[in-house]
Each structure stands twice: as C-alpha cells, then as structure tokens.
DOSEZA-556805 format. One record per residue (C-alpha): chain; residue in three letters; z, y, x; residue number from 1. Coordinates in Angstrom, 3 decimals. Example, Ala and Ser with C-alpha at 12.3 -4.5 7.8 and 13.67 -1.06 7.14 Angstrom:
BEGIN
REC  unit  code         w         v         u  pos
REC     A   ALA     7.800    -4.500    12.300    1
REC     A   SER     7.140    -1.060    13.670    2
This chain:
BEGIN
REC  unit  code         w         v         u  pos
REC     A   UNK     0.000     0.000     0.000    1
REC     A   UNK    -1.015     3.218     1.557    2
REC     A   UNK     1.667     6.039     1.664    3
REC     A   UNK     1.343     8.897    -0.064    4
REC     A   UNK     1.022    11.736     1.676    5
REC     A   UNK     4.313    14.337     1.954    6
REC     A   UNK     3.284    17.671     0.078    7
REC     A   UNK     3.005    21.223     1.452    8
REC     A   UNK     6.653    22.332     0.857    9
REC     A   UNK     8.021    19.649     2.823   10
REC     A   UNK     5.576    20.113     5.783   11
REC     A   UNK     6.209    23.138     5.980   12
REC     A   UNK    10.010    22.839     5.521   13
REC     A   UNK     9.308    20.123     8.686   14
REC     A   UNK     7.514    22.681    11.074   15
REC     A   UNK     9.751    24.679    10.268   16
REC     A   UNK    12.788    22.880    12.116   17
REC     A   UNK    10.927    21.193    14.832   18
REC     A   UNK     8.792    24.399    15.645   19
REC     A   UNK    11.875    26.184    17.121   20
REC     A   UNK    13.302    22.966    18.702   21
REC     A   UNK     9.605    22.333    20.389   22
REC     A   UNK     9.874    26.147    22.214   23
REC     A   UNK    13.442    25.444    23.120   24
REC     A   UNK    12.114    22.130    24.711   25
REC     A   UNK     9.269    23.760    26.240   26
REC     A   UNK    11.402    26.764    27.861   27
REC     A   UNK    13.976    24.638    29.170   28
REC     A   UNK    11.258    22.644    31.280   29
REC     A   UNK     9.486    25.793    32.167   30
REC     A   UNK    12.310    28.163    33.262   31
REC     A   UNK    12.774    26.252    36.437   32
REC     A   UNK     9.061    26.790    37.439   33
REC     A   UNK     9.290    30.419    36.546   34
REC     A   UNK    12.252    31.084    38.507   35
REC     A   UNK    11.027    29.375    41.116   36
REC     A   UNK     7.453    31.062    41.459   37
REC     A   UNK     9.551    34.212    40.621   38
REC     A   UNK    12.144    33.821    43.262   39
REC     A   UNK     9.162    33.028    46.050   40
REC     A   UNK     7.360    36.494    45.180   41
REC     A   UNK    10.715    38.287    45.343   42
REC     A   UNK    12.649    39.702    48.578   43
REC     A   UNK    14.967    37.582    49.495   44
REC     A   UNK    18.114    39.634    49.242   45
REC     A   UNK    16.956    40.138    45.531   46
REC     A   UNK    17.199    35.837    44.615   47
REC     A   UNK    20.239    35.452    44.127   48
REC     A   UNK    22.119    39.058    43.171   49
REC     A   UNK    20.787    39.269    39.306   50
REC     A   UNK    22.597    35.629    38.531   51
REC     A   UNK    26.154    36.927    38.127   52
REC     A   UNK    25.943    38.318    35.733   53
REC     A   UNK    22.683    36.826    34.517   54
REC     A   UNK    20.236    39.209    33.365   55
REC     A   UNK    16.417    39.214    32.879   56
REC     A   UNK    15.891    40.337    36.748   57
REC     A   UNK    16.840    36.383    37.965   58
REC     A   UNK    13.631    34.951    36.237   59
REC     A   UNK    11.455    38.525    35.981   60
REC     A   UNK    11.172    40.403    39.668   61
REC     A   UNK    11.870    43.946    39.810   62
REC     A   UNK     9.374    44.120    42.562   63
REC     A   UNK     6.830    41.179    44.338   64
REC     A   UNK     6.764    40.900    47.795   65
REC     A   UNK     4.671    38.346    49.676   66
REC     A   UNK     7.065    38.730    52.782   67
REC     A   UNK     8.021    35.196    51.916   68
REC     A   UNK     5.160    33.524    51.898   69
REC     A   UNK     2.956    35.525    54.928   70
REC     A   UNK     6.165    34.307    57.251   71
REC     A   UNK     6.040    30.928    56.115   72
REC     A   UNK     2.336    30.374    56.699   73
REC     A   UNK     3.196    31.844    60.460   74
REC     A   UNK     5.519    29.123    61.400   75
REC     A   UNK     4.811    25.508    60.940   76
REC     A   UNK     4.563    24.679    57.028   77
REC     A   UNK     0.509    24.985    56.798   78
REC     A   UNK    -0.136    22.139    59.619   79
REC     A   UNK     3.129    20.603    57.621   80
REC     A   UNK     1.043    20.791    54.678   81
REC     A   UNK    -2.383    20.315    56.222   82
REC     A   UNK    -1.208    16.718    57.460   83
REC     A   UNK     0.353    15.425    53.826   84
REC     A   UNK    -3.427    16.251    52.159   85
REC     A   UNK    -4.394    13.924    55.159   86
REC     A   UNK    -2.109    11.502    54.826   87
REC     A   UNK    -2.351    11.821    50.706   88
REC     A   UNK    -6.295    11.846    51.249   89
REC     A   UNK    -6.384     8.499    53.577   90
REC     A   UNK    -4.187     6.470    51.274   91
REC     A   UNK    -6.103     7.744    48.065   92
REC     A   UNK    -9.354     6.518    49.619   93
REC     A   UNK    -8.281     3.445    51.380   94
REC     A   UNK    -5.757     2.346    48.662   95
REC     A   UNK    -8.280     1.988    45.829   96
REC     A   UNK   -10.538     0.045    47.721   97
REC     A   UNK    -7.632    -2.684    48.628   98
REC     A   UNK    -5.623    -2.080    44.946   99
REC     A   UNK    -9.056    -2.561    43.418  100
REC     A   UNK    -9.780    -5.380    44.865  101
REC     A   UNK    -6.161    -6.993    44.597  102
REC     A   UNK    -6.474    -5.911    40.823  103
REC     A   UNK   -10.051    -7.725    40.789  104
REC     A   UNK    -8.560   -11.408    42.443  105
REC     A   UNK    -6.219   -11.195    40.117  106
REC     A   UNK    -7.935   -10.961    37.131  107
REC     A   UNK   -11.682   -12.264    37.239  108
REC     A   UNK   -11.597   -15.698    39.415  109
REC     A   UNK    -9.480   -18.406    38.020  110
REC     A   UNK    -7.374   -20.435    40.269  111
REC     A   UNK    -3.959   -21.981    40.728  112
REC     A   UNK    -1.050   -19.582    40.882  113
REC     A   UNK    -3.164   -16.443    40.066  114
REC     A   UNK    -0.144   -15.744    37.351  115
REC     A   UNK     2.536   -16.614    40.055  116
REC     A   UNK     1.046   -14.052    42.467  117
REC     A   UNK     0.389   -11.275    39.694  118
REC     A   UNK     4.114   -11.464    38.885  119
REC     A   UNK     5.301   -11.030    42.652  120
REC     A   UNK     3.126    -7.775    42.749  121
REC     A   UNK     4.835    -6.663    39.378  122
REC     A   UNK     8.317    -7.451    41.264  123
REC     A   UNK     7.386    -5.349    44.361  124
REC     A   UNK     6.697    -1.783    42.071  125
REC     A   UNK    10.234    -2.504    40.480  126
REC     A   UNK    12.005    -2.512    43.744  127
REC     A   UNK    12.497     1.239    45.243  128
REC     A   UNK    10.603     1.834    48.170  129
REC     A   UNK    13.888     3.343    49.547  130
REC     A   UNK    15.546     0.158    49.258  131
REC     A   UNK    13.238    -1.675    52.067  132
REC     A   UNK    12.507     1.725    53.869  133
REC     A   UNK    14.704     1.493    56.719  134
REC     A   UNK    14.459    -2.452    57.660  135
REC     A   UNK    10.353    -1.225    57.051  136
REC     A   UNK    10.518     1.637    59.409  137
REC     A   UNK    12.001    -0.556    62.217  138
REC     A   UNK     9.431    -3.109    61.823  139
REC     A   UNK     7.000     0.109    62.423  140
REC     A   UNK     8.705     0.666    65.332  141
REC     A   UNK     8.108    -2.559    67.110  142
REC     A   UNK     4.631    -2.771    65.736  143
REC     A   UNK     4.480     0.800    67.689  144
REC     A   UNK     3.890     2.474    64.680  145
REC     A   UNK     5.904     5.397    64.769  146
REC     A   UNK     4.690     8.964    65.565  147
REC     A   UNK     1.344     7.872    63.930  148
REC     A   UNK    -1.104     8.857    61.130  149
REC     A   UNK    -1.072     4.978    60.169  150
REC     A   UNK     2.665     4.801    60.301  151
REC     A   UNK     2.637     7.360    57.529  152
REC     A   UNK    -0.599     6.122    55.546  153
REC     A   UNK     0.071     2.103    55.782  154
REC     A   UNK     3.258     1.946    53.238  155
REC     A   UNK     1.421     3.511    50.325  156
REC     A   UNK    -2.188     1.514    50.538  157
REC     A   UNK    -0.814    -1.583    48.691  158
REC     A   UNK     0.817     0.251    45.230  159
REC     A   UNK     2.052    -2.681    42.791  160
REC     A   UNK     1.900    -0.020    39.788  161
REC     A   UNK    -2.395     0.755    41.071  162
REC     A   UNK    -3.076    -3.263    41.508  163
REC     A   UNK    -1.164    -3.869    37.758  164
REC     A   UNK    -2.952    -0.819    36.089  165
REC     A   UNK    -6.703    -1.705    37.627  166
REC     A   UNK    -6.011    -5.167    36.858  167
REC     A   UNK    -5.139    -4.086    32.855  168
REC     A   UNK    -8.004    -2.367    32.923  169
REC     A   UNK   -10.048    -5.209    34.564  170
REC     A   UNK    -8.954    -7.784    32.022  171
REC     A   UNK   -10.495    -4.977    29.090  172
REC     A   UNK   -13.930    -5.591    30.475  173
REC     A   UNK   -16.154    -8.149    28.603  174
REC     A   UNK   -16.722   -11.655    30.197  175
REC     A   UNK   -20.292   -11.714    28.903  176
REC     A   UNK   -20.831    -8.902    31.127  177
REC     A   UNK   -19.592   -11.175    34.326  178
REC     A   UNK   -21.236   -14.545    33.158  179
REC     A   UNK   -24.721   -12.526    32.630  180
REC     A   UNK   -24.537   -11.569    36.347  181
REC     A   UNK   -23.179   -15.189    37.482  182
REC     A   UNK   -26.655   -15.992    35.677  183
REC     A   UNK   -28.692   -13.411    37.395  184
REC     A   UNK   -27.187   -14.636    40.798  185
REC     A   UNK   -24.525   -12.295    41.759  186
REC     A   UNK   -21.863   -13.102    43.694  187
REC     A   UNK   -18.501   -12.093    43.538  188
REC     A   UNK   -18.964    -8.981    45.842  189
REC     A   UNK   -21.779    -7.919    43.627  190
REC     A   UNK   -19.935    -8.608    40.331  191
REC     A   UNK   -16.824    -6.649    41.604  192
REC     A   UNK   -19.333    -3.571    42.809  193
REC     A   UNK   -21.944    -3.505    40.485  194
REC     A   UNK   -20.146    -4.024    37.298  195
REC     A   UNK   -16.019    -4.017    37.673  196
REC     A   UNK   -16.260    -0.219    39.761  197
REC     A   UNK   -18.712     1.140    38.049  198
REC     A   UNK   -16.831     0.347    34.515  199
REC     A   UNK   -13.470     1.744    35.683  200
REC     A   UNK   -14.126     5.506    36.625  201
REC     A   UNK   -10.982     6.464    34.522  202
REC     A   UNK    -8.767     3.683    35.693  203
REC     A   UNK    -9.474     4.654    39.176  204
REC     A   UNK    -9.043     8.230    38.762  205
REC     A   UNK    -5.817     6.805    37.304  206
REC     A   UNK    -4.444     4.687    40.236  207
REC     A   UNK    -5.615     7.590    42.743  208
REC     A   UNK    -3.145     9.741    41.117  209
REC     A   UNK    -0.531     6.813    41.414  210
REC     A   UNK    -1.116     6.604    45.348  211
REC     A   UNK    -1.593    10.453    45.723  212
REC     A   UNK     1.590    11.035    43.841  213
REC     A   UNK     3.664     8.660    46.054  214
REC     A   UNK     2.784     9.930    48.822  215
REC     A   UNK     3.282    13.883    48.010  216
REC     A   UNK     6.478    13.580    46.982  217
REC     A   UNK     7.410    10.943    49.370  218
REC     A   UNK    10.068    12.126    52.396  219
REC     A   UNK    12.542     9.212    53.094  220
REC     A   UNK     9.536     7.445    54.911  221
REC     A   UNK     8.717    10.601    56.771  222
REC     A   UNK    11.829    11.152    58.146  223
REC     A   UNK    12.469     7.617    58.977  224
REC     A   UNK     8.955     6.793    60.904  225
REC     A   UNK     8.343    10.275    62.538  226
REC     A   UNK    10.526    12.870    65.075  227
REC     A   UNK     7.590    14.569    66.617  228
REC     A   UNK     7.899    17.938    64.687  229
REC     A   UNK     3.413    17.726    64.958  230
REC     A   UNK     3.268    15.314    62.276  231
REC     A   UNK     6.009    16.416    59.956  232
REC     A   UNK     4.903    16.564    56.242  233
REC     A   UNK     5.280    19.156    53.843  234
REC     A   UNK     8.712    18.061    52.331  235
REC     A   UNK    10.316    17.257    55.551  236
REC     A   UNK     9.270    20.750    56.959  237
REC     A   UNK    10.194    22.365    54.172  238
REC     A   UNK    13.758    20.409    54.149  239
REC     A   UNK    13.952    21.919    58.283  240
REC     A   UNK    13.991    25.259    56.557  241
REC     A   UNK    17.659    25.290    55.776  242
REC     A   UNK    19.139    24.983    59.289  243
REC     A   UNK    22.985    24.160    60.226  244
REC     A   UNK    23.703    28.470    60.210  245
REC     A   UNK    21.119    30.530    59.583  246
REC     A   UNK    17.966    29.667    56.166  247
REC     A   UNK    15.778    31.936    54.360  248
REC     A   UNK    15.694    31.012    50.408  249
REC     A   UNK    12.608    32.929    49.969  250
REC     A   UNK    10.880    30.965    52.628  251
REC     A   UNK    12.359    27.404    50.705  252
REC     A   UNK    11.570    29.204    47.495  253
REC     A   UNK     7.723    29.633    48.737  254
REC     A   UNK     7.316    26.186    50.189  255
REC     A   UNK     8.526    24.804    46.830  256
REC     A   UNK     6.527    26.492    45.201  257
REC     A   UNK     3.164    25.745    47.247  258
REC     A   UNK     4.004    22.048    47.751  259
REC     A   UNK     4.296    22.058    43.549  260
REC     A   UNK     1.254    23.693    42.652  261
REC     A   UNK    -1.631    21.830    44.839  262
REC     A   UNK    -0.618    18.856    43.215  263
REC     A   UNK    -0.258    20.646    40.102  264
REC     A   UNK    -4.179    21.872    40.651  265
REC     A   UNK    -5.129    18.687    41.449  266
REC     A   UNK    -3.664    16.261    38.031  267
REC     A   UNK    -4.422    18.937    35.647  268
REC     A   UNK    -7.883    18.212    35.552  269
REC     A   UNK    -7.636    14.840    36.254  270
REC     A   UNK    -4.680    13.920    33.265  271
REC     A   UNK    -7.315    12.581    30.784  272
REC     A   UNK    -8.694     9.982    32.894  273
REC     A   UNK    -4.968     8.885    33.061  274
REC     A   UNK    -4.600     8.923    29.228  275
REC     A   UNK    -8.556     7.351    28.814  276
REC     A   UNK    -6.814     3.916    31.225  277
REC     A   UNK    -3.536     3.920    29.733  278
REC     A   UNK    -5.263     3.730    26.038  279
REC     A   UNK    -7.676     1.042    27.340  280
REC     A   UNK    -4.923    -1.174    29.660  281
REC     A   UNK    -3.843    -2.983    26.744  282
REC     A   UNK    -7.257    -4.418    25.598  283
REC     A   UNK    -8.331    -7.988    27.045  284
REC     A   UNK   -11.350   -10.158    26.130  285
C-alpha cells in the first residue's frame, strides 16, 4: 500500500524545525574553518586578544595581513609541502595500478581460497596503521629504507579499503562482458585492461582519493621513517613550527590552513565519482 503523502501544513511545520537545526549544524562545522582562514590572514598579536571576551573580531579580522603567510613560504614549509604532493602523487599513481589489480584477482578468476584471502585484506584496513607503525618503521630501517622517497611512498601503495572498494565495483560488472572476450581470445591482462579499467573511471577516481587522503593527512609514519629535515612533509613541518620556547600562531594558523585547502581543491571536484562507486559497490552479477 503506497503512503499517502503528508500535506502542506505539516511540511511546512517540518522545515520549519529542521531548517534552523540544519544552519546550526552547518555553522558549527564551518566556524572552525573560518577562524582558522581568519586567524592566518590576521597579525598575529591580533589571534588570540578578541577571545576573552569573545566578540565578532575572533572569527571577522579587523585588518588582513599576509605577514603570516609571505614568512612561512620563506622558511621551509613549501619544499615541506612540495614533497607530500610527491609523495601523495607516487602512491596515487602506483597504488591503483597494484589495488586494481589486487581488487581484479580477487574478484574475476576463481580459485581456492580467493574468499580466505579477500577477508585477510578486509582485516588489514580494520587494524590502524599506527598500531604496526613502529615495528614497520624498524623493518624500513634494516631494509635501508629510511631517509627515502620509497620509505615514505611504500606503506600507502597496498590500501585494504582501495583493493575492497575496486573489487565491489569489479564484482558490479557483467560476466557476459568477460566470457565474450574469453571468446574473442583475450587473456587475462587484456580482460583486466580492456574491459575491467576502462569500466571503473569512478571507482578509481574513488580509491585515488582513498590513497591520496592517507597519505596527506598521514604524520606518525613521517616522523617515524625520516630525521633529515629535506624530506619532512607538510604536517611534520608544520608540527616543527611550535618549538620548545619561542612559535608563531599565525605561521601554524597559515600552514593549517594551506595544508587544508589543496586537498580541499582537489576532492571537491572529484566527490561525485566517490558517490557514482559507492552507489554502484553494492551491485554484483
């Protein structure tokens, strides 16, 4: 029996309430953001002197100033910066080739323990990386990993939450499309290029974001594999900020703020290719 639909008065009555509770929602996410952006564009005397009392000054400067950020793009933050969108670049590219193709074994050929072997990559993305970091970052050291592009990069290529989304997505493709290239010929390199890749532009775009996020906003790792200040990433310069007796908030407040928005100018664009391989995870032929 189909439900009939509620009428105008109690729609309305319904915006009414959630309306204002929607806006409170919304501020109390975005107040953060504004004061930081605000406190980064402010001098730094100015950050903290308008919060006790509180008035409209601590989120709205009385006057903008780029002192902040011009002295921390002299010190070390933009080659801080410049090698995380290597190190976030690398694993993007290599990690979707090796997820994708994890994601593929696991979900096209048939064979004995393919189940058993899907569930041990489920297990690894429900253990915190920080829980195996340290043992991990000693191994690196023997292997003579440390002080290293790869030391950095290696950790996040294999993402258990990547292989289990591409393989979700995988399992949504039709069979007839595989069995028509078995027919034709193709191998399994062929079948995983030419049809599996080609299919899966949103899932892809989806898992990307996955291994780029991981390794923005990683900086346990960084600070356990790496002590020449050369190869320090954006978090763990901008943590070297606040020093034992002397820090500059405006300079912490900038960083923040900088390491926040390339990411945020990156996933804006790319959110409904996220939504588009969430939606289609779930179907399987």
């Amino acid at each position: 029996m189909r439900r009939d639909r509620p009428n105008e008065p109690t729609r309305l009555v319904r915006l009414s309430l959630l309306t204002p509770l929607a806006l409170l929602a919304a501020a109390a996410f975005t107040l953060p953001i504004v004061w930081t952006l605000g406190s980064a564009l402010r001098p730094s005397a100015e950050i903290f002197r308008y919060l006790s009392p509180l008035t409209l000054r601590a989120i709205v400067p009385a006057t903008l100033s780029g002192e902040n950020v011009a002295a921390l793009l002299a010190g070390p933050f933009p080659r801080a910066v410049l090698n995380l969108l290597i190190v976030a670049g690398v694993t993007v590219a290599a990690g979707l080739l090796v997820c994708a193709m994890a994601a593929f074994g696991l979900s096209v050929p048939r064979f004995r323990l393919r189940d058993a072997l899907f569930a041990v990559v489920v297990v690894s993305f429900l253990v915190p990386f920080d829980a195996i970091a340290i043992p991990l970052s000693e191994l690196f050291r023997t292997w003579g990993l440390a002080n290293s592009y790869a030391g950095l990069i290696l950790p996040g290529i294999g993402n258990g939450l990547a292989i289990f989304l591409l393989r979700q997505f995988f399992l949504g493709i039709p069979s007839e499309l595989r069995e028509a290239a078995v027919v034709d010929g193709a191998g399994w390199w062929a079948i995983f290029w030419g049809i599996y890749l080609r299919l899966s532009a949103a899932a892809l775009v989806a898992a990307g974001l996955i291994l780029f996020v991981f390794q923005w906003q990683a900086y346990l790792w960084p600070l356990l594999v790496v002590s020449d200040p050369a190869l320090d990433v954006a978090p763990v310069a901008l943590a070297k900020l606040l020093g034992q007796f002397d820090f500059d908030f405006g300079q912490v407040f900038a960083g923040a703020a900088i390491i926040a928005a390339i990411p945020v100018v990156i996933l804006l664009p790319l959110q409904r290719f996220f939504t588009q391989s969430l939606a289609r995870s779930g179907i399987k032929d």
